[in-house]
N, C-alpha and C positions, 0 to 999 in steps of 0.2 A: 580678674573677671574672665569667666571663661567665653569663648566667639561662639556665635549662635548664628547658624544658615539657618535665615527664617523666607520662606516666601507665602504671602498672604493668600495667592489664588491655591499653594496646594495646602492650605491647610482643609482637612474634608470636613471634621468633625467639631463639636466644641470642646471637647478634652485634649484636643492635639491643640485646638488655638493655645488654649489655657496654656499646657506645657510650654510651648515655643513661646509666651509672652513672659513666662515667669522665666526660662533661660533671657532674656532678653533684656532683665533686671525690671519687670512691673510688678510690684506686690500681687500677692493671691489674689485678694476682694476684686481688685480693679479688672485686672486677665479674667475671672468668672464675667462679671458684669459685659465688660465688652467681648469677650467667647459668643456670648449668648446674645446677640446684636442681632443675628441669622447671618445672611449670606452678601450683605450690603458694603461690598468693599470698599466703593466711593464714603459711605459711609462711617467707617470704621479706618480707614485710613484720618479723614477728618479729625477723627479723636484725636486730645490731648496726650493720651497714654500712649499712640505713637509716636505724635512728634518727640515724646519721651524717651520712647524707646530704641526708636532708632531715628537717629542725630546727624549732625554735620559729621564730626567728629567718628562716629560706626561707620560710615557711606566713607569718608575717607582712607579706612582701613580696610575698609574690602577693594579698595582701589577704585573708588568711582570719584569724580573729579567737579566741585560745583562749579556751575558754569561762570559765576559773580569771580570766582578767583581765578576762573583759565582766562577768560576777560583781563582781570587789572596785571595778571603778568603777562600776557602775551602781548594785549593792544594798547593797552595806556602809557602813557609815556608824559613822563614830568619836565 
């Protein structure tokens, strides 16, 4: 799968959302539908097709770190 730098505030348009969601692995249909949402990023983050599309597992490889796991290794202790 190829990596995809997507940032939601610079996407301007809706055929750039589209592109950057369909790099992103969302089917066409879905990337149109939510493209066309307008400008409501609290909004469209919300969406199901993000949580989809970018994951625990994407956020890890860009090197971002969830906080639930810097937690149980750094301060919990058995």
């Amino acid at each position: 799968m190829q990596t995809a730098h997507v940032h939601l505030e610079t996407m301007e348009n809706p055929q750039n959302r589209i592109n950057n969601l369909i790099k992103l692995g969302v089917d066409k249909d879905t990337a149109r539908i939510t493209a066309y949402t307008g400008n409501r990023i609290a909004y469209v983050c919300q969406r199901r097709v993000m949580n989809f599309a970018i994951n625990k597992e994407r956020l890890t490889r860009f090197g971002l770190v969830s906080m639930l796991d810097y937690y149980t290794e750094r301060c919990v202790t058995c």
